[in-house]
C-alpha positions as CSV (number, residue, x, y, z in Angstrom):
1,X,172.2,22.3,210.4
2,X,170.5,24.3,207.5
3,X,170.6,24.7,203.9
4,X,172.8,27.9,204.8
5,X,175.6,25.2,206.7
6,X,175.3,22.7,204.1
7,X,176.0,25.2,201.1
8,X,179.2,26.6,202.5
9,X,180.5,24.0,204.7
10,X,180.7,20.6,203.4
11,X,182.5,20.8,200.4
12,X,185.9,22.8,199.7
13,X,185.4,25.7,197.5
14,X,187.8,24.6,194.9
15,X,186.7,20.9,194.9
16,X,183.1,22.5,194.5
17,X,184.7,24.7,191.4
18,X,185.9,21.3,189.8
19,X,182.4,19.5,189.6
20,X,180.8,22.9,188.6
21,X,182.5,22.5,185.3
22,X,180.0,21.9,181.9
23,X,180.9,19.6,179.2
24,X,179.1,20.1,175.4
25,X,180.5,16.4,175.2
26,X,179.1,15.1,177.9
27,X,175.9,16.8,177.7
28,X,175.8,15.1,174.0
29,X,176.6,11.8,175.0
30,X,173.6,12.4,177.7
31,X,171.7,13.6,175.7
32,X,172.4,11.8,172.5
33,X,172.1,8.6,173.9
34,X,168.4,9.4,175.3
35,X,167.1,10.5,172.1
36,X,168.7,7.9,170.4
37,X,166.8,5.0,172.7
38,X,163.9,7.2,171.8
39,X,164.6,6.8,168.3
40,X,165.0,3.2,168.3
41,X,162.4,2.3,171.0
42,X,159.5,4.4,168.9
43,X,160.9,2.6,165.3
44,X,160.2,-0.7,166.8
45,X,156.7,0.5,168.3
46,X,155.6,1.5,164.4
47,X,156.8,-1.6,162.7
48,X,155.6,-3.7,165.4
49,X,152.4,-1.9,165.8
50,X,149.3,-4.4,165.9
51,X,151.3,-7.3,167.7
52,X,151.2,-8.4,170.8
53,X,155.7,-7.7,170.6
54,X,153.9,-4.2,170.4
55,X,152.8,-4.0,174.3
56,X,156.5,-4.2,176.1
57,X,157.8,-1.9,173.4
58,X,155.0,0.8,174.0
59,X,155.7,0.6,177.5
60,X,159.5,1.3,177.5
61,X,158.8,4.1,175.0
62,X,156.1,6.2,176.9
63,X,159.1,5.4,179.8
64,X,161.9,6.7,177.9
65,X,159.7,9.8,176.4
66,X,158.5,10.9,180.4
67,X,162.1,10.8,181.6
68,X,163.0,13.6,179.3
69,X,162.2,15.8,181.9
70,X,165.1,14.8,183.5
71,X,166.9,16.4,180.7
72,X,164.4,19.4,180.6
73,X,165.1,20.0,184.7
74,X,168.9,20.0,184.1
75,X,168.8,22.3,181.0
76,X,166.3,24.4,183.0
77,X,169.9,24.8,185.6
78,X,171.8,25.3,182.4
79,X,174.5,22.6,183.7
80,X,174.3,19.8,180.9
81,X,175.8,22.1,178.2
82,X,178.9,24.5,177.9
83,X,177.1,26.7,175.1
84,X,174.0,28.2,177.2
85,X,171.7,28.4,173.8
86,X,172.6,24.1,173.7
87,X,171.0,24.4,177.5
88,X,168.0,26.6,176.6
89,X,167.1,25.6,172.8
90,X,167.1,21.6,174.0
91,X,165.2,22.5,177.2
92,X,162.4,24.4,174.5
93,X,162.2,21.5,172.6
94,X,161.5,18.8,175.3
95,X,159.3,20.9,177.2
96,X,156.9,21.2,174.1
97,X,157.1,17.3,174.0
98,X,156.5,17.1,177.4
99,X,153.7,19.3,177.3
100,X,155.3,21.6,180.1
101,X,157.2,25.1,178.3
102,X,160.2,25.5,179.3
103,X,160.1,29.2,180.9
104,X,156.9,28.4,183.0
105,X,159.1,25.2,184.0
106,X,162.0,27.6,185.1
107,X,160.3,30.0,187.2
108,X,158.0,27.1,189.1
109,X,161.4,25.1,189.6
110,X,163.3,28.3,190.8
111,X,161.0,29.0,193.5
112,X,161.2,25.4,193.8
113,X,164.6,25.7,194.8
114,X,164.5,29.3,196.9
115,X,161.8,27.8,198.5
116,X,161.7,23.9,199.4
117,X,159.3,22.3,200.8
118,X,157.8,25.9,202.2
119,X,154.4,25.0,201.5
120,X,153.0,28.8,200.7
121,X,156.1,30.1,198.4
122,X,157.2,26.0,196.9
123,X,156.7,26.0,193.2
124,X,156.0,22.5,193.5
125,X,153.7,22.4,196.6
126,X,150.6,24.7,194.6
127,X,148.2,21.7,195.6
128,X,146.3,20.9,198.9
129,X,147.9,18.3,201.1
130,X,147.4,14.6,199.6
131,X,145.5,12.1,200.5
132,X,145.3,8.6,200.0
133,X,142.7,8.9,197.2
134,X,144.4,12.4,195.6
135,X,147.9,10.7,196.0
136,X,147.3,7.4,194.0
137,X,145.4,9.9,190.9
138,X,148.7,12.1,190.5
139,X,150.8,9.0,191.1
140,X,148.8,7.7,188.4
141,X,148.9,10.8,186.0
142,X,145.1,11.7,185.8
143,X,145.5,14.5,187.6
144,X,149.0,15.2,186.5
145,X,148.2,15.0,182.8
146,X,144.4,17.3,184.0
147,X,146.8,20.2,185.5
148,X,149.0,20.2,183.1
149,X,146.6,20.7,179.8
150,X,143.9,22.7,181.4
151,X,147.1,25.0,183.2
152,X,148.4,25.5,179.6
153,X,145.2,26.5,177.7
154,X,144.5,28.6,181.1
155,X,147.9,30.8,180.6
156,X,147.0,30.9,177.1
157,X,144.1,32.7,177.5
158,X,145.6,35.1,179.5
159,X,144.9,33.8,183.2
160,X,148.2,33.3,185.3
161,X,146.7,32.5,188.9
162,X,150.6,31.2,190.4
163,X,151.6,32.9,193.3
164,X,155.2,32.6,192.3
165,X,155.2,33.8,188.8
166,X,156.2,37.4,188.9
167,X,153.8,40.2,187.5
168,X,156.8,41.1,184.9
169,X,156.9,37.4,184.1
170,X,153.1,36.7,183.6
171,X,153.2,37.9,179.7
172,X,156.4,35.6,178.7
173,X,154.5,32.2,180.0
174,X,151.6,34.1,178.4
175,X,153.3,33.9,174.8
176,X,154.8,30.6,175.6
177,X,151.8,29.1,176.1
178,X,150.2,30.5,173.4
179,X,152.8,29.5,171.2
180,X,152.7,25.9,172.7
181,X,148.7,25.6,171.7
182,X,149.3,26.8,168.3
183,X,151.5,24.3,167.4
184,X,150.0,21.3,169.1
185,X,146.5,22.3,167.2
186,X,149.1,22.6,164.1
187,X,150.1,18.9,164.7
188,X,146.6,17.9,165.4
189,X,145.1,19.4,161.9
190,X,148.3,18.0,160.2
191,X,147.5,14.6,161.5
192,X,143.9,15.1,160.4
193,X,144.8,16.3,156.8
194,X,147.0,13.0,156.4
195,X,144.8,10.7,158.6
196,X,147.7,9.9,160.4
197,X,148.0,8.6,164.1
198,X,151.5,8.7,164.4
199,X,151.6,11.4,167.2
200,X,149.2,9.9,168.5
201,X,151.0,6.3,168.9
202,X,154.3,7.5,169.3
203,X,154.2,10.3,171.4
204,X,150.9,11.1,173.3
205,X,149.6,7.6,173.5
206,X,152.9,6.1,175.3
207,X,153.5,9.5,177.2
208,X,150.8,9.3,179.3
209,X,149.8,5.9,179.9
210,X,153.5,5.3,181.1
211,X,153.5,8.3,183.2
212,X,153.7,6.5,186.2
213,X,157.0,5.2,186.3
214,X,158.1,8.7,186.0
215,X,156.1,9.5,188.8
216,X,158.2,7.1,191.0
217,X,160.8,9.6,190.7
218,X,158.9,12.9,190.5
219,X,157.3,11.5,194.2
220,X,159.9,10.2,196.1
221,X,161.9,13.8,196.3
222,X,160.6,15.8,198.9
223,X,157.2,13.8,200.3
224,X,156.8,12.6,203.9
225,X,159.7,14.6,204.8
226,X,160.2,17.6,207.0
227,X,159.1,21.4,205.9
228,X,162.2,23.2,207.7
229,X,164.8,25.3,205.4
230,X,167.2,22.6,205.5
231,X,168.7,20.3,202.9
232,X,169.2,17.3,204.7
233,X,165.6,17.1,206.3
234,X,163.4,18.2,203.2
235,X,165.4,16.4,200.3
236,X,165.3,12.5,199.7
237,X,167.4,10.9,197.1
238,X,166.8,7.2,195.6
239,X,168.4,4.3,195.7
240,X,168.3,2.6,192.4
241,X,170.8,0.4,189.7
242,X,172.3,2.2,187.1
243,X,170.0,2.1,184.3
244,X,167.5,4.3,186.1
245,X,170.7,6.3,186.7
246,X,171.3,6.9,183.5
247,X,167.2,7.9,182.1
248,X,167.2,10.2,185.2
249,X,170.2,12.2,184.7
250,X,171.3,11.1,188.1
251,X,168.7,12.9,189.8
252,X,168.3,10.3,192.5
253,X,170.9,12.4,194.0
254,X,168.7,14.3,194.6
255,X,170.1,15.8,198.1
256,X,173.5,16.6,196.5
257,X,171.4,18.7,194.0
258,X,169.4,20.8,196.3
259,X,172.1,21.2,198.0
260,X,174.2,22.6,195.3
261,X,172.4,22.6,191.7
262,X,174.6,24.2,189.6
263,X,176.8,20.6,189.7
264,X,176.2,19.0,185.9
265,X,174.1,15.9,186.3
266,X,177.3,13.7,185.5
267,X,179.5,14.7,188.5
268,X,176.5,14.4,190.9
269,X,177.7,11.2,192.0
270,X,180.7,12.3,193.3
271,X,178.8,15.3,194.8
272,X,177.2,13.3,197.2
273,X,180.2,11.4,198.1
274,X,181.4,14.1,199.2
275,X,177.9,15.7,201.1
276,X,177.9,12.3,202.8
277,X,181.2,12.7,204.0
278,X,181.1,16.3,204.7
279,X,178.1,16.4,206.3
280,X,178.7,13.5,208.3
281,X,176.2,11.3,207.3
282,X,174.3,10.1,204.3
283,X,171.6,12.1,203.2
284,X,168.2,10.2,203.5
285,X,167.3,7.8,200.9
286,X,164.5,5.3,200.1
287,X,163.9,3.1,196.6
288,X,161.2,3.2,194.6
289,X,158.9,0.2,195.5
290,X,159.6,0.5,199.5
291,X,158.8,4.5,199.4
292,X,155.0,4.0,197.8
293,X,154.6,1.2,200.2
294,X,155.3,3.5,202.9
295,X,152.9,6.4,201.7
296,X,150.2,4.2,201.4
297,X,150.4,2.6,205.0
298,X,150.8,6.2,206.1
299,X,147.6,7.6,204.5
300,X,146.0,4.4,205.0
301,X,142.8,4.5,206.8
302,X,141.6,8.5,205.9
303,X,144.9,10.6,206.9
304,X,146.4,12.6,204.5
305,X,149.7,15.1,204.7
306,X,148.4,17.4,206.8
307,X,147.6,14.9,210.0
308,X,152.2,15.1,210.4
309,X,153.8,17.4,212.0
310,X,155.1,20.0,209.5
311,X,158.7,19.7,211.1
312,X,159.3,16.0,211.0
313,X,159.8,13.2,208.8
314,X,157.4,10.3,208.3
315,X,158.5,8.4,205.4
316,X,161.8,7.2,206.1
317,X,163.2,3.6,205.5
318,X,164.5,2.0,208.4
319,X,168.4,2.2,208.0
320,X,168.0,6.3,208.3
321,X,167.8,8.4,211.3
322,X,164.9,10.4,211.6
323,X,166.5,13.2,213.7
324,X,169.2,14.9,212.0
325,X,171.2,16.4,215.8
């Protein structure tokens, strides 16, 4: 069955129509509701700053803050909102705060998406094959946070060295990046001027030390799972409760996205009701904690990616078949 099958097959065309449909409501509520634990979460952080009550509140913070990208992924799809410029100005805004511009984000997820899992055209598979060592220092965020700052003052300077960025692209991330640095050396001179730490304590500081939870998610997707052009075998989603539903956009179903991603975050539940049913089977799925106990055993003892085959799946839980005939 490939991606081709999946896309036309599983789901009736006017069913398909119905969960296409945006909402400006419920993109607010989404969205609202995020920012607003933001809000709160980094209000407690300042007045509690220099207590110990300080620590848990920091934590869930730089949490909250690293799963806008959810948001900024969706908005990139332009299925949260109704009113595109709600889909595209939103998406500008948290990309600055995530360090990650929003158009640069949109072409390296579109060839994400053309491409998945294809490790010479993937947006998301620019990197040499992990091992145990490389895994656990992007799992981390040292490297994460290193490609992501040296790649923006890189395209600001006028070096675009992706393969899948287009030559009539190259000068937009160009000025977006550009425009990116000059405001984050803005902040930085403004923080000076008023010898203030604030975007340093609620923004940066929690960011990236909690980037690791947010890597739970970013990991599980697509690793240890087969390179062929189809949806079911190169697409994991999560099981998880419905808190880390809800900070995620519902991208744990992750499966029912690939496979159709113009479906708005909040019908992507039933999505996969109906991929599982259409398909005939559930799509594979793994939680957090069991999945990185699985990639370590499995690069354990000096292997890395490229000792699998490239057409078969070895992270899997137990409850899923690993052949998909």
């Amino acid at each position: 069955m490939d991606g081709t099958f999946v896309r036309g097959r599983v789901i009736d065309p006017k069913v398909l129509r119905e969960l296409c449909q945006r909402s400006d409501l419920r993109g607010a509520l989404q969205a609202g509701s995020h920012f607003g634990a933001i809000a709160l979460a980094g209000t407690t952080l300042w007045m509690s700053w220099g207590t110990w009550w300080a620590v848990p509140v920091f934590m869930t913070h730089g949490v909250l803050i690293n799963f806008l990208y959810a948001g900024q992924h969706e908005l990139s799809h332009g299925t949260p909102f109704k009113t595109k410029a709600l889909n595209e100005w939103l998406g500008r805004l948290i990309g600055f705060l995530m360090l990650y511009p929003r158009d640069f984000d949109l072409i390296q997820h579109t060839a994400h998406h053309k491409w998945t899992q294809d490790w010479a055209r993937d947006g998301e598979l620019a990197r040499e094959p992990y091992t145990l060592r490389s895994y656990l220092m992007w799992l981390f965020g040292l490297t994460y946070w290193w490609s992501r700052i040296t790649r923006l003052l890189r395209l600001s300077r006028a070096v675009v060295l992706e393969p899948y960025i287009r030559p009539d692209q190259e000068a937009l991330v160009i000025r977006e990046a550009r425009m990116h640095v000059a405001l984050y050396v803005m902040i930085a001179i403004l923080s000076l001027v008023l010898q203030s730490w604030a975007a340093v304590i609620l923004w940066l500081a929690p960011m990236m030390a909690m980037k690791v939870v947010h890597q739970l998610q970013n990991t599980i997707e697509h690793l240890g799972l087969s390179h062929e052009d189809d949806i079911l075998a190169n697409t994991r989603s999560t099981r998880t409760n419905a808190l880390m539903r809800w900070v995620c956009w519902n991208m744990q179903y992750h499966t029912a996205h690939h496979a159709f991603p113009s479906v708005p975050f909040h019908s992507l539940s039933s999505l996969n009701a109906r991929l599982t049913e259409g398909a005939g089977r559930a799509p594979y799925s793994m939680g957090y904690l069991e999945f990185q106990i699985e990639v370590i055993r499995q690069l354990w003892g000096g292997k890395s990616e490229a000792d699998y085959p490239y057409d078969e799946v070895w992270i899997t839980s137990r409850g899923d078949r690993i052949s998909l005939d």
